[in-house]
N, C-alpha and C positions, 0 to 999 in steps of 0.2 A: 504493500500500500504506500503509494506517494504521501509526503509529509504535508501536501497541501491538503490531503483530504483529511490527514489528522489534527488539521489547523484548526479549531473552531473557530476560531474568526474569519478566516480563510473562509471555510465552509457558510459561517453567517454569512460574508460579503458576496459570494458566488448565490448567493439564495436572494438576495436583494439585487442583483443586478440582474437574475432569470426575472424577476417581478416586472423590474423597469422594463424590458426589454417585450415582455407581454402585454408593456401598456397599461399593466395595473400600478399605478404611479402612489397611491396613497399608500398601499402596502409596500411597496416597497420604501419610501420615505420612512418607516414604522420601522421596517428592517435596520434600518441604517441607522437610525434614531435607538434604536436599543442596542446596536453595537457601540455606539457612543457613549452612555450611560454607564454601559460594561466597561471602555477603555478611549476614554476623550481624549488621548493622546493619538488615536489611532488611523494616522493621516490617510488611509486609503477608503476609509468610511468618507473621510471630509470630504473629500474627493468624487466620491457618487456623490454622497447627497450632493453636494453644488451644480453637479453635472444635472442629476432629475432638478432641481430647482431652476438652473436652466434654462432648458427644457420647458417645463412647466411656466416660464416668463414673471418668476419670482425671482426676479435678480439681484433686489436688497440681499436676499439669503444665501445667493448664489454667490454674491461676493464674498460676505462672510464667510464659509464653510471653503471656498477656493482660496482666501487670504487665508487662513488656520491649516488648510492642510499644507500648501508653501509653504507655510513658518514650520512645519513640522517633520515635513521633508523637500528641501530646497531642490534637490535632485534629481523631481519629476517633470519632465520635458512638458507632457500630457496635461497634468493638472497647470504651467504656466500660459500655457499655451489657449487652455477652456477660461483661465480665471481673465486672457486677454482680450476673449469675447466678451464675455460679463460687462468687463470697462469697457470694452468699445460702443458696448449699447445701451450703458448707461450715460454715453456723450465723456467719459474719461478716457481722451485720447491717447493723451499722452503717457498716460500708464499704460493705457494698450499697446503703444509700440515698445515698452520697456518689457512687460509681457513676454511680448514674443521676440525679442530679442533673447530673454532668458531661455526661452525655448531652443532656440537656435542655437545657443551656445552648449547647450549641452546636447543637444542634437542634431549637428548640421545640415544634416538631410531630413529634416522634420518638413516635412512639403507643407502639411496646413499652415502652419506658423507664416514661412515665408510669405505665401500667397494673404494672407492676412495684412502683414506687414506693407505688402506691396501694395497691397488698398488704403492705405494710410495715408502711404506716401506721392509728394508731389514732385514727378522724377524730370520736370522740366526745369530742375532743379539739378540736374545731375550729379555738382559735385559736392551737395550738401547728401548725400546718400549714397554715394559710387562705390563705398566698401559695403555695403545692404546690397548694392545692384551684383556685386559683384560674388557674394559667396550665394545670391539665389542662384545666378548663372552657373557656378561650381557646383551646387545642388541639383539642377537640373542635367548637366553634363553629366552624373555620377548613375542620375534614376532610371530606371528601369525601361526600356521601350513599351510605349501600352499599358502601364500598371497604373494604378490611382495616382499614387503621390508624382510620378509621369504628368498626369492628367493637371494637377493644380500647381504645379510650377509652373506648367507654360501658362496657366491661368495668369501668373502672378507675373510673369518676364512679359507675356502679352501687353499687361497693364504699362509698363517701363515703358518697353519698347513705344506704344504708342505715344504716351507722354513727350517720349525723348525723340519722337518725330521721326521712327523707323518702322513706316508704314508696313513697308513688304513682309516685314520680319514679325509684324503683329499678326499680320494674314495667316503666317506658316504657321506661327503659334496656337492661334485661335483653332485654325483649320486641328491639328493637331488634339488638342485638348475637347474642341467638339468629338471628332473620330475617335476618342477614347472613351468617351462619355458617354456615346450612342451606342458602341458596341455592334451587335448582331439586332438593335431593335431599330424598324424605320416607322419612319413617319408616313400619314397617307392621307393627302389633304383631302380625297374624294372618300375618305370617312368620317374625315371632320366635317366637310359640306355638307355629309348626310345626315350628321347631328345638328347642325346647324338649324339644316331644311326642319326637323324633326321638332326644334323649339319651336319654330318659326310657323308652323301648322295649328300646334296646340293655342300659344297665346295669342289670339288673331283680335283685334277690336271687338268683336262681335264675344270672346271669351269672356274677357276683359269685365267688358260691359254687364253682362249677363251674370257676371261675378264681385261685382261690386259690396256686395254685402255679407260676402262672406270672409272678411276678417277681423283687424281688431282697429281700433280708431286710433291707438297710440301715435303721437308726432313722437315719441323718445329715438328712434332708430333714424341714422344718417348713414347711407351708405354711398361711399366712396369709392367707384370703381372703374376700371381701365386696362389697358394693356400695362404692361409691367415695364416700370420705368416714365408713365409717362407721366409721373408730377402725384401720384396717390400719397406717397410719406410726407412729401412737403404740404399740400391740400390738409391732411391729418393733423400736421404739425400746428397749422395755420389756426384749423377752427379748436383743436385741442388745445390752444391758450389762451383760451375765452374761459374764463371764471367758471360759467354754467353748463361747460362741453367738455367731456369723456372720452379721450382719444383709447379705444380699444385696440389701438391694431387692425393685424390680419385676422378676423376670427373663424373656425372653421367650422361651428356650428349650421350655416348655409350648405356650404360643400357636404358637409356629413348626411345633413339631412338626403340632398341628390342622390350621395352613395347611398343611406339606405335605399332609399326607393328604387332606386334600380338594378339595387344586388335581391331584393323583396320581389318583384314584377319582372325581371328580367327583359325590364323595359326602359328607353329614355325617360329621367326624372320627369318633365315636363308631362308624357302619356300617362304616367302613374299619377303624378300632383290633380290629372284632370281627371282622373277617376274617383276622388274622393269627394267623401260626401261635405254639406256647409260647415256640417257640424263638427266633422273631424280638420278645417280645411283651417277653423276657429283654433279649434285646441291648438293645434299646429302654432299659430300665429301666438296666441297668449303665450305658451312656451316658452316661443323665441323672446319676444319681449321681457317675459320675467327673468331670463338672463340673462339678456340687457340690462337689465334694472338691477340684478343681482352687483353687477359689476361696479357700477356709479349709483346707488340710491337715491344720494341729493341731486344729482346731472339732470339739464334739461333735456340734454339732447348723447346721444351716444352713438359715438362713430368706430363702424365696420369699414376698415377700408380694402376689404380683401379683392385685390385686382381681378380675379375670377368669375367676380361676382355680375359680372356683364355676362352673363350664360343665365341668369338666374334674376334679368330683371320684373321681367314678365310675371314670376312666379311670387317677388317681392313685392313687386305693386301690387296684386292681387288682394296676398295675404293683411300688409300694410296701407292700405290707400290713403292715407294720412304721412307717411314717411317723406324724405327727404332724398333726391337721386341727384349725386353730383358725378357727373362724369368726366375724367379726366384724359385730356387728348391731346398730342404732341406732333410733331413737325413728322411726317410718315420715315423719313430717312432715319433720322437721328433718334428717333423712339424705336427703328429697327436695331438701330446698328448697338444702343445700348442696351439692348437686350442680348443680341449676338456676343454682347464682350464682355456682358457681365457672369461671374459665376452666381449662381443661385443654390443656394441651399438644398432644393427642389428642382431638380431639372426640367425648363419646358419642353418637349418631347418636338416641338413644331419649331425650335431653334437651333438645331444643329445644322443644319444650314441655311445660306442666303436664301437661297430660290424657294425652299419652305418656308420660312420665316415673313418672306417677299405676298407670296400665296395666300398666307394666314392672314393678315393684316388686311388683303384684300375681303376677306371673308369678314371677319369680325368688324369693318365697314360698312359692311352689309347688314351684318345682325343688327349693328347700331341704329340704320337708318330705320331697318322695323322697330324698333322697341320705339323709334320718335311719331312713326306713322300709327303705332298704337297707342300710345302714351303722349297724347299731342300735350305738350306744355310740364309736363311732370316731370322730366330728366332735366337738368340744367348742365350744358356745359359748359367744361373752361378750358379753353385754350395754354398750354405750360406759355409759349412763347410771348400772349400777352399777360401773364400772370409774372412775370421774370421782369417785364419791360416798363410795365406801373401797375404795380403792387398798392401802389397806393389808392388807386382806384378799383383796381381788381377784387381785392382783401373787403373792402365795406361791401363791395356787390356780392361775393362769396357769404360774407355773414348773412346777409339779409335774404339769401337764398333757402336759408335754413332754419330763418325765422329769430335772425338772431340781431340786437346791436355791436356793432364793431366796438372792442375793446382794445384799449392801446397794445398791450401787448400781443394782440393779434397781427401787429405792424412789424414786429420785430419777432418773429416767432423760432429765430435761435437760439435765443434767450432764454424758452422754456426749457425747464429742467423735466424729461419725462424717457420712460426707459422706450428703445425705437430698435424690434427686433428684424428691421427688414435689410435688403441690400444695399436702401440711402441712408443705413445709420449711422454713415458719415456728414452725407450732403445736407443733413437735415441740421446739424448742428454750424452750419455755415451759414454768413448772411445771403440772402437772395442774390442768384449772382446772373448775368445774361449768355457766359461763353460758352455753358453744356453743349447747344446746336452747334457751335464752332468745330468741335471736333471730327464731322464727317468731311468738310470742305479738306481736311487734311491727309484722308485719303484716296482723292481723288478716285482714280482708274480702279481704284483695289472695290469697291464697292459696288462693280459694272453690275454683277450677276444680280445685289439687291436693287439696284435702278429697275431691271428691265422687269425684273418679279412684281415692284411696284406697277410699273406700268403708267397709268395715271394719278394713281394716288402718291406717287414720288414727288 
C-alpha cells in the first residue's frame, strides 16, 4: 500500500477534491473545512479551499485561504499562480503580476502563469518587460508540440507579438494555439443556422404576443448581452456603480435552464420552453427572479451580463416583460478579431477560425435583427465605438434605459471597486479609452480570410 493512501489527510484531501470535481461544491468546502480544524497548518487544504472558493466567485475567501496557504508553503508554483487570478479579479494588478512571477520562478515552464502575465502586460513597451518576453519565448521553445501548456504560451507570445507590432508572427501563433484547442472537434455553421432557424420559428411576434401574460412583472432583472468582447464587462461595470445596481456577472442560471430543457425533451430549448404550460412558464420566471433577489436584496435592478444570453432573448422577454434588454454591439472586424485573440476560459467552438468566426457573426446578425422585428422597442442598443467616444452622453442615456438616474460614479466606472471574473478583468479597471478598434488596422492583409467571411457586415 502507497503511503499516500495511509495518509489520512492525504486521503481527507483526495475525498474533497473527488467532491469538487463532481460539482458538489458545498460538501466539498465541508471536507476541507474539517481538515483545517484537524490541522490549520495544512497548506494543501488552503489551497483547494481557495481554489473551490474561486471557483465559486467568493474571492474575498479565495484570497485568504491562497495568501495562508503561500505563507505556509512558499514552494507551490500552482497555488501562486490561482492566488494570481484571485488578485487579478479582484482589480489587484499588481500583485497579480508579482503572483505569477513567483510562479514562474519556481517553474519556468508553468505555461498558465506566463500566459496570465502576458495579459497584464503592455508589451508596446518592450523594454520595460523584455526579460518577461523573453523566458515566455524560452518557455514556449522548450513545450511540447500540440500539448496544452503548447496551446497557452503561444496564447500569451500571441498577445506580445501583436503589441510589439509582429503581425505575421501573431497569425502563426494564434493559428497554432487555435489548432490545439480545437483538436479532432469542428465547427458546423449549417448546424448552428439550424438552431438558429429553430429559435427563430418558436419566438415569432405572434408567440410573443399571445404570451404576454404568462410571466412575472418584476423590472429587478437587467440583462446585458452580446457577442463576446463587444463592451458586456464594461456596460456591467458602468450600471454596477450606480448605488441601486447589482452587477452579477456572467450568471449561468439562463444557460442551465436551456440545458435542462433540452437534455429533458431532446429538443431545442426554445420547442420545449413553448410546450409549457402558463403556469409552469410563471414558476419558471418567479425562480429566476428570487435568485436574482437572493443575490442583491436591497438592488433595484440586477445585472446578468452573460454574452450568450442573445440565444435566449425571446424566451426572457416572454418570461420577464417588464425587464430591461441592453445589447451590446461593436465595430464587426474588431469585435471578431478580439475574440479570435483572446483566450477564454470557455472555449467558443465557432472561433477557431476566421472564416467560422466571419460566418457566425453573420448569423447572430441575423438573430438580432429578429429579436428587434419581434420585440419592437424592448432591446436597446449601444454601440462600444460611440460609448468609448462620449461616454458622457452615452453613460446618462444607458442609465435611463434601465430606469435608472445617472450617478457620478457611473462616469468614472474604474473607480468601482467590485470583483470582475471575465476576460476584460483587466480592461474594466482602466479608464475609458478609444484605441481597442485601432488594433485590426495593424494587421492589415493578415485579416483577409475575416474580411471576406464578413462580407458586408465588415
Amino acid at each position: 500500500m502507497s503511503r499516500n493512501r495511509q495518509d489520512p489527510l492525504k486521503q481527507a484531501l483526495a475525498r474533497g477534491v473527488a467532491l469538487h470535481r463532481q460539482g458538489k461544491l458545498q460538501e466539498a468546502e465541508q471536507q476541507f473545512l474539517s481538515i483545517l480544524r484537524t490541522r490549520p497548518d495544512y497548506a494543501p487544504a488552503h489551497h483547494t479551499l481557495g481554489f473551490l472558493y474561486y471557483q465559486a466567485d467568493r474571492l474575498d475567501l479565495s484570497l485568504r485561504e491562497l495568501q495562508r496557504s503561500v505563507e505556509l508553503k512558499s514552494r507551490n508554483a500552482p497555488a501562486w499562480n490561482d492566488l494570481g487570478n484571485t488578485q487579478r479579479d479582484l482589480g489587484q494588478l499588481e500583485q497579480a503580476a508579482q503572483s505569477y512571477q513567483r510562479a514562474i520562478k519556481l517553474d519556468p515552464d508553468y505555461a498558465l502563469a506566463h500566459c496570465a502575465l502576458a495579459q497584464l502586460r503592455d508589451h508596446r513597451q518592450p523594454d520595460a518587460f523584455e526579460a518577461e518576453y523573453k523566458s515566455l519565448s524560452q518557455a514556449y521553445a522548450r513545450s511540447r508540440s500540440g500539448s496544452p501548456e503548447r496551446r497557452d504560451l503561444a496564447w500569451g507570445l500571441a498577445r506580445a507579438a501583436e503589441q510589439r507590432g509582429e503581425a505575421e508572427r501573431c497569425m502563426e501563433l494564434l493559428g497554432e494555439a487555435h489548432r490545439i484547442q480545437r483538436g479532432d472537434r469542428r465547427f458546423s455553421i449549417d448546424a448552428a443556422a439550424r438552431y438558429f432557424d429553430a429559435i427563430q420559428q418558436v419566438f415569432s411576434r405572434e408567440f410573443i404576443e399571445a404570451n404576454a401574460d404568462a410571466g412575472d412583472d418584476s423590472e429587478l432583472p437587467v440583462f446585458v448581452f452580446g457577442l463576446p468582447r463587444s463592451g458586456t464587462s464594461l456596460v456591467e461595470q458602468i450600471l454596477a456603480s450606480h448605488s441601486a445596481v447589482h452587477g452579477a456577472g456572467e450568471l449561468r442560471m439562463v444557460g442551465n435552464l436551456c440545458g435542462d430543457m433540452e437534455r429533458q425533451t431532446q429538443q431545442v430549448f426554445a420547442a420545449a420552453f413553448a410546450r409549457l404550460d402558463a403556469s409552469t412558464r410563471r414558476r419558471v420566471a418567479r425562480d429566476l427572479e428570487s435568485r436574482l433577489r437572493k443575490l442583491a436584496p436591497r438592488a433595484r435592478r440586477v445585472v446578468d451580463k452573460m454574452p450568450a444570453n442573445y440565444l435566449c432573448v425571446g424566451m426572457l422577454a416572454t418570461l420577464f416583460p417588464r425587464a430591461k434588454f441592453i445589447h451590446c454591439r461593436r465595430d464587426a472586424l474588431a469585435n471578431c478579431w478580439s475574440i479570435y485573440s483572446t483566450r477564454f476560459s470557455e472555449p467558443h467552438t465557432f472561433a477557431d477560425s476566421l472564416s467560422d468566426l466571419g460566418a457566425y457573426y453573420r448569423r447572430y446578425q441575423e438573430l438580432m435583427a429578429h429579436w428587434d422585428a419581434v420585440l419592437p422597442g424592448r432591446i436597446y442598443h449601444l454601440d462600444y465605438e460611440q460609448l468609448v467616444a462620449s461616454p458622457a452622453e452615452q453613460i446618462p442615456a444607458l442609465l435611463e434605459a434601465v430606469g435608472m438616474d445617472c450617478e457620478a460614479a457611473c462616469l468614472n466606472p474604474e473607480l468601482t471597486e467590485r470583483a470582475v471574473r471575465t476576460a476584460s478583468s483587466v480592461q474594466v479597471r482602466e479608464p475609458i479609452y478609444t484605441h481597442a478598434n485601432d488594433r485590426v488596422q495593424a494587421l492589415g492583409a493578415c485579416l483577409a480570410p475575416l474580411r471576406e467571411a464578413l462580407g458586408d457586415a465588415a
